[in-house]
C-alpha positions in Angstrom: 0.0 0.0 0.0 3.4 2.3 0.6 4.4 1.7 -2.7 1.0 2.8 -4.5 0.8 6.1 -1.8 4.5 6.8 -3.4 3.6 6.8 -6.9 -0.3 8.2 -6.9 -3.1 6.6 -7.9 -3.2 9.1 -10.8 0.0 8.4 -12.1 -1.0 4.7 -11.9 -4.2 5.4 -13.3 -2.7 7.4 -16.6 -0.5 4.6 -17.2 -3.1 2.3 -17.7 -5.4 4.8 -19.8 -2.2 5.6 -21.8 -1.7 1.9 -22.3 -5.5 1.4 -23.2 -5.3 4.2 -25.9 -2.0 2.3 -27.6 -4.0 -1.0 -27.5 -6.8 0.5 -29.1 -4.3 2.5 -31.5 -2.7 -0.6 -32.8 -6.4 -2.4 -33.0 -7.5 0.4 -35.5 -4.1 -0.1 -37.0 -4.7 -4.0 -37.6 -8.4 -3.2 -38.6 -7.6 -0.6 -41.3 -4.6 -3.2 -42.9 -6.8 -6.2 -42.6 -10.2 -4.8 -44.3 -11.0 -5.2 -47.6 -12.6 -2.3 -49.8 -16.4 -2.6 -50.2 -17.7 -4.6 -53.4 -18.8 -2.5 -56.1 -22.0 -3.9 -56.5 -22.9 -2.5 -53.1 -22.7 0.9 -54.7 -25.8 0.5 -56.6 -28.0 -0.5 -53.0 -26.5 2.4 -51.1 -27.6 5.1 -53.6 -30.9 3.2 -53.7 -31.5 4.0 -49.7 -31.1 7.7 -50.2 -33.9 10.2 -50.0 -32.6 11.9 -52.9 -33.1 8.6 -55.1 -36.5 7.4 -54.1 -37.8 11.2 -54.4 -36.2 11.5 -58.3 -37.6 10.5 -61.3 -36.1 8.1 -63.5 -33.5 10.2 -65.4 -32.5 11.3 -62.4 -32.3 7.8 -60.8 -30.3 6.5 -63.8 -27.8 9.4 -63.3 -27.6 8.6 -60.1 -26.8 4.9 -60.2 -24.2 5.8 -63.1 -22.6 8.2 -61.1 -22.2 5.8 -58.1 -20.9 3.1 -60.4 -18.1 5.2 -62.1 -17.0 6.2 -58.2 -16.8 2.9 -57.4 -15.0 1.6 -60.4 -12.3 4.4 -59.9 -12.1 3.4 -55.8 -11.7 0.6 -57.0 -8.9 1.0 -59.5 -7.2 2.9 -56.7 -7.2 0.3 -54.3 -5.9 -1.9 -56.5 -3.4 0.0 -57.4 -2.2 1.0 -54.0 -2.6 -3.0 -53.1 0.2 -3.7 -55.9 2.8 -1.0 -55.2 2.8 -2.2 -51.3 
């Protein structure tokens, strides 16, 4: 009990928040290098659950699902390319 009146229950106490936040640091870290990107079909559903698609009409809509496919396509390209240079 001497020993923990000598150092502070503070000090002990940001030790092991310090140590909680680098744990949780190097789990975002694993995370982020283990995920994979989303699948571009997926693009087409998201834009589907917006507001802005169910309320447009169907020029609109088909503008809309173009547009989400050509950003996925290039995310996609990107990834891939990023995956082969590392």
């Amino acid at each position: 009990m001497r020993v923990i009146a000598e150092v502070g229950i503070v000090t002990i106490i940001s030790v092991l928040l310090i140590a909680g936040g680098l744990a949780l640091f190097g789990l975002t870290v694993w995370f982020w290098k283990t995920s994979r990107p989303e699948p571009r079909a997926l693009a087409r559903l998201e834009i589907m659950s917006e507001r802005a698609y169910r309320k447009s009409s169907g020029v609109d809509r088909q503008f809309l699902l173009e547009m989400a496919e050509r950003e996925a396509r290039e995310s996609s390209e990107k990834s891939s390319a990023l995956a082969e240079s590392n």
